[in-house]
N, C-alpha and C positions, 0 to 999 in steps of 0.2 A: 277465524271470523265466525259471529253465531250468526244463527239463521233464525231462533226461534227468542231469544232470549235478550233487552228480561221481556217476561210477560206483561200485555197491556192488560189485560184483564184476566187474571188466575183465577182457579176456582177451587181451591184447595178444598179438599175433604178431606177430613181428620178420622172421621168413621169409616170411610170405605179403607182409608190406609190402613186401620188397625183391624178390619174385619178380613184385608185380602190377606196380611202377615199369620192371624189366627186361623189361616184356612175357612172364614163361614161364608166367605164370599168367592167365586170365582177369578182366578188375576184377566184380570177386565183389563186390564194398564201394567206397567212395571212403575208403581211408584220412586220415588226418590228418598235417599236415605243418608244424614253425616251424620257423624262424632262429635266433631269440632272442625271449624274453616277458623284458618287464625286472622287476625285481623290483620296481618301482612296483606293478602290473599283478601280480603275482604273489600280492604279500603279503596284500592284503585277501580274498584267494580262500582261501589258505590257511587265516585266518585265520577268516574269515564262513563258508565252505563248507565245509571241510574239517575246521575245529574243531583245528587245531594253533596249536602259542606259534610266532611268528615269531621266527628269530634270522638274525641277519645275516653273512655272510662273514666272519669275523675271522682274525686272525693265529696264532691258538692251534688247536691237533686241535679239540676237544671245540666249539669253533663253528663249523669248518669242516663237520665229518662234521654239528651237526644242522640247518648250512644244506643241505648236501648230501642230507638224509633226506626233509627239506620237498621239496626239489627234485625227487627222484625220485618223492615221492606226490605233486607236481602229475601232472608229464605222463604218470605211471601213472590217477589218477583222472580227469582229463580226457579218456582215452579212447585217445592215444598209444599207440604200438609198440616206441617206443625215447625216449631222452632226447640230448637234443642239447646237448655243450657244449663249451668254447673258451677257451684261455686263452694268451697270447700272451707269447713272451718279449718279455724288457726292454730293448726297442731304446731307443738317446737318441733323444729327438721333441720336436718342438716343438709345444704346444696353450695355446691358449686355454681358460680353464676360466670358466666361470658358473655361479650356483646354478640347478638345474632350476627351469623353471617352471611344472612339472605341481601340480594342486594336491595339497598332501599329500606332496610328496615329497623328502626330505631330503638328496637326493643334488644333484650337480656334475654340469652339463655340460662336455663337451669338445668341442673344434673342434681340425684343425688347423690349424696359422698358414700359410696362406700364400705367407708373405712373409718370415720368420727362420727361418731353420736351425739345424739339430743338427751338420750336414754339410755343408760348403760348396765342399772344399780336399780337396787330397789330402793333405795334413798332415792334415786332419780323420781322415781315413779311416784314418789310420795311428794316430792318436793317440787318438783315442774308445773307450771300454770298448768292446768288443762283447761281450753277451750270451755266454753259456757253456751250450750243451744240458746237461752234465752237472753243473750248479748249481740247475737249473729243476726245482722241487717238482712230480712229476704224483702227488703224492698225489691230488687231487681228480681224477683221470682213472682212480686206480686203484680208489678208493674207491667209485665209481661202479659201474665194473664189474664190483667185489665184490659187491655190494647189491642188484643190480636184480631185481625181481620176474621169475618164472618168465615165458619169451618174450617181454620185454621185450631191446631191445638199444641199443645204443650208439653214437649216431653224433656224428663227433667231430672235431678238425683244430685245426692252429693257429690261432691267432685272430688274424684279418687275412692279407691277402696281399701279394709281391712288390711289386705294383706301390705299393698303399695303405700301405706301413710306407716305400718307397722316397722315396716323396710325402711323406709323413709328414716321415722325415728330413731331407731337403732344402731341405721346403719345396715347392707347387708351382711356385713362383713359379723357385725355384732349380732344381732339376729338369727345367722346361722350358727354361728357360738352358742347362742343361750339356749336353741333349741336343745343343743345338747347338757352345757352344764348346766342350767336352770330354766326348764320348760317351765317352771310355775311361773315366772315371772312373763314367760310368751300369753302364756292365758292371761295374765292379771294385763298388759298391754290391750290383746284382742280383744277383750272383753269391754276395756273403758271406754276403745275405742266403738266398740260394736253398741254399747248403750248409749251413746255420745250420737251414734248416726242414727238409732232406732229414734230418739228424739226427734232428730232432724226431718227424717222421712214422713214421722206424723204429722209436722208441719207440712209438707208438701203437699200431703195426700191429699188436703182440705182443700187444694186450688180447685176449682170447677173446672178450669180447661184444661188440666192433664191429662192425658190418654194412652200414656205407657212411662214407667219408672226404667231408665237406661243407664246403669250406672258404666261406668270402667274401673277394673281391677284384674292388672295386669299379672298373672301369674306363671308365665312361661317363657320361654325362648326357644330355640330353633329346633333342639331336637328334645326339649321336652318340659316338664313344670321345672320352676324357681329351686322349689323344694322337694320332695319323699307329699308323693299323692297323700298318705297314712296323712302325715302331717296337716298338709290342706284340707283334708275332709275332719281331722280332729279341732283344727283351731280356727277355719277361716269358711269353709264352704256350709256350716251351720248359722252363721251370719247371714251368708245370704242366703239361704233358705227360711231365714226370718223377716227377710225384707222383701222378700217375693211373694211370701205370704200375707205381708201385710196392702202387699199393691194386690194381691189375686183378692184378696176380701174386698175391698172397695172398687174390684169388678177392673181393672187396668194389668196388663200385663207388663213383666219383668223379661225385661231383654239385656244383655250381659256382654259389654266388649271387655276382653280379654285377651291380651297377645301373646303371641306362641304358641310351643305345641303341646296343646291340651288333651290326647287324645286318651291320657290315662284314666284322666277324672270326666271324660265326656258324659258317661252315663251315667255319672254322679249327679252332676248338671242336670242332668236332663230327668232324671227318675227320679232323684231325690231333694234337689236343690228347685226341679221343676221350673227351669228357664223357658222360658215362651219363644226366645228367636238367638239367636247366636252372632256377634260384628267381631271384626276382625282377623284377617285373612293374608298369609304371603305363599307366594307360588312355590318360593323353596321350601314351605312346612310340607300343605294342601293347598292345590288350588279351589279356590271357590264352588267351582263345577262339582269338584270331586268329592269337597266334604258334602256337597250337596245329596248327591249322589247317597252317599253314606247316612246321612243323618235328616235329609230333606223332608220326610214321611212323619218327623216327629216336633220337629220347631221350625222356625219360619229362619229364613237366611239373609243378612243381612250387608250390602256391601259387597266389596269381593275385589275392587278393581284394584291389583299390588301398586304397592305407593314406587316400586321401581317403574312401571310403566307409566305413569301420572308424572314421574322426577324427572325422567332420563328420555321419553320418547317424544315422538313430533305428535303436534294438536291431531294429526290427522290417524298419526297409528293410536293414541288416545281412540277415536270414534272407531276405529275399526274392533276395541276389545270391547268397547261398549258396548256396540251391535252383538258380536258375541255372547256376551254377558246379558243382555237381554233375549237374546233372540236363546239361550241354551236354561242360561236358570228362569230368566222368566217363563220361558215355556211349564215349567214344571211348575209353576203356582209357588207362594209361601213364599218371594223374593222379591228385596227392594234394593235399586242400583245403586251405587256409590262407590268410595275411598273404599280398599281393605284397609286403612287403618284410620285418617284422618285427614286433614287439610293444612297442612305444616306449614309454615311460611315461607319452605323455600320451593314449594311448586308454583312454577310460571301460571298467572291467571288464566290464559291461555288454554292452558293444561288441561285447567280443573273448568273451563265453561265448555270446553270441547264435550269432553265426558258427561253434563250436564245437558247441555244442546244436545247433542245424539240421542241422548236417554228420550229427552221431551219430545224429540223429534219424532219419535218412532214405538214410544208407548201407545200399547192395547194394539199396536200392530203382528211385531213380530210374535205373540205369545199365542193369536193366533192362529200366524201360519206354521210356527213349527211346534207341534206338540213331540210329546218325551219320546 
């Protein structure tokens, strides 16, 4: 049951979020922070709590803009500061698709394969469409930042990254192959893809209501990066130290989900790549707390709550790691509540407004009373 949620009258501040995350403001609050809430997860909120028709993304204006309208009064009524969204040009990939098996939910999964390519050959890479920036509809980005409620802002980025579309393409299977028998051809990849998104971002960056570029590019697992750090810092982590750069120019900071365990290239990131806040977090890598602990002094932290506890526990042990998670990182400043990783469509609503309710409930309290 919520208590606080949704909000009858929000008041979202877009500038105190990005001033409490850059340390220039004191955490006054434990603001609120996602990735992605899937529209699994989305719709019955809207629909139960919020008292709107559900329409879904379609190909036409007129469903697009009142998926779009829904969108914006979620994470305006849930308490949000900004809305977060992502949409990726149309790279050839190779995926596995299955019907979701959340209950309720109508939609396809996807996986990447593998093991078959999109890309293989350098005939490939000659020969394959590539995406065209100036074909790719950002209506829905514009639309967005047309619409958003007063001190509400926009944070935004292509959807997916270098390394993850590169994978994608190849395959991992093939991709770890060519690393070795033909790196040239990993750079001539990286690279089309890295000017293909440097296009993209400059479109972004012109929205007026943007207020941080958050991209995802997944580069890890459980006990450590995809690949040979060497590798990532040669062909992938200069990318985004080009797109951080170009968000740090227009005065917006770069904040980077990434899942896994990063810890080899962390100060890469953070010294050389120059990331401003860090998402994505599971308790068997680091817990939240601890990277905090570790790395809190120098970027802002973002998220934390494991998608195990979100999946598997009751609404009410949900508010109890909440509290927690506020009452321990918010105390330390530089820390905004949320998913460690996202809002998948198989977590119960329930779940995921417990964790939100608690948050709203008790922001600018617990930070407060329990200092570090």
């Amino acid at each position: 049951m919520t208590t606080f949620l949704p909000l009858s009258h929000p008041k979202p501040d877009a500038a105190e979020f990005i001033n409490i995350l850059m340390g220039r403001t004191p955490q006054v609050r434990t603001p609120l922070v996602e990735y992605i809430v899937d529209d699994v997860v989305m719709k019955p909120i809207v629909e139960g709590l919020l008292g709107r028709r559900w329409v879904s993304f379609g190909p036409d204006r007129e469903s697009q803009k009142a998926y779009l309208d829904n969108f914006i009064e979620f994470w305006y009524r849930m308490g949000y500061d900004f809305v977060r969204f992502e949409q990726s040009l149309a790279f050839p990939e190779s995926k596995l698709i299955i019907a979701d098996a959340a209950p309720g939910s109508p939609k396809s999964r996807e996986w990447a394969d593998e093991h078959h390519s999109a890309l293989s050959s350098w005939n490939d890479f000659e020969t394959i469409r590539w995406p065209k920036v100036e074909e790719f509809d950002f209506f829905p980005y514009e639309y967005l930042n047309a619409h958003l409620p007063e001190g509400m802002g926009l944070i935004s980025s292509h959807g997916g990254g270098i390394f993850e579309h590169i994978s994608w393409m190849m395959s991992l299977e093939g991709f770890c192959s060519a690393l070795i028998s033909d790196p040239s051809l990993v750079k001539a990849v990286a690279d089309r893809l890295g000017d293909l998104m440097t296009d993209f971002y400059r479109h972004l960056l012109d929205l007026d209501r943007l207020v941080a570029v958050f991209p995802g590019d997944d580069m890890g697992y459980n006990v450590g990066t995809l690949i040979s750090p060497n590798d990532l810092r040669t062909y992938f982590l200069p990318w985004h130290k080009k797109f951080a750069s170009m968000a740090h120019e227009r005065g917006f900071p770069y904040f980077l989900h990434s899942c896994g365990n990063l810890e080899k290239i962390m100060n890469d990131l953070i010294d050389d790549v120059k990331i401003d806040g860090k998402h994505s977090y599971e308790n068997n890598i680091i817990p939240v707390q601890d990277f905090q602990k570790r790395y809190g002094e120098r970027i802002a932290v973002l998220g934390g709550m494991d998608i195990n506890i979100l999946g598997a526990c009751s609404p009410e042990e949900v508010r109890v790691q909440t509290r927690f998670l506020v009452e321990t990182c918010g105390a330390r400043g530089r820390y905004a509540i949320g998913s460690g990783n996202s809002i998948p469509s198989y977590i119960a609503p329930e779940n995921y407004l417990a964790m939100v309710d608690e948050a709203v409930k008790i922001s600018g309290v617990a930070v407060a009373q329990h200092p570090n």
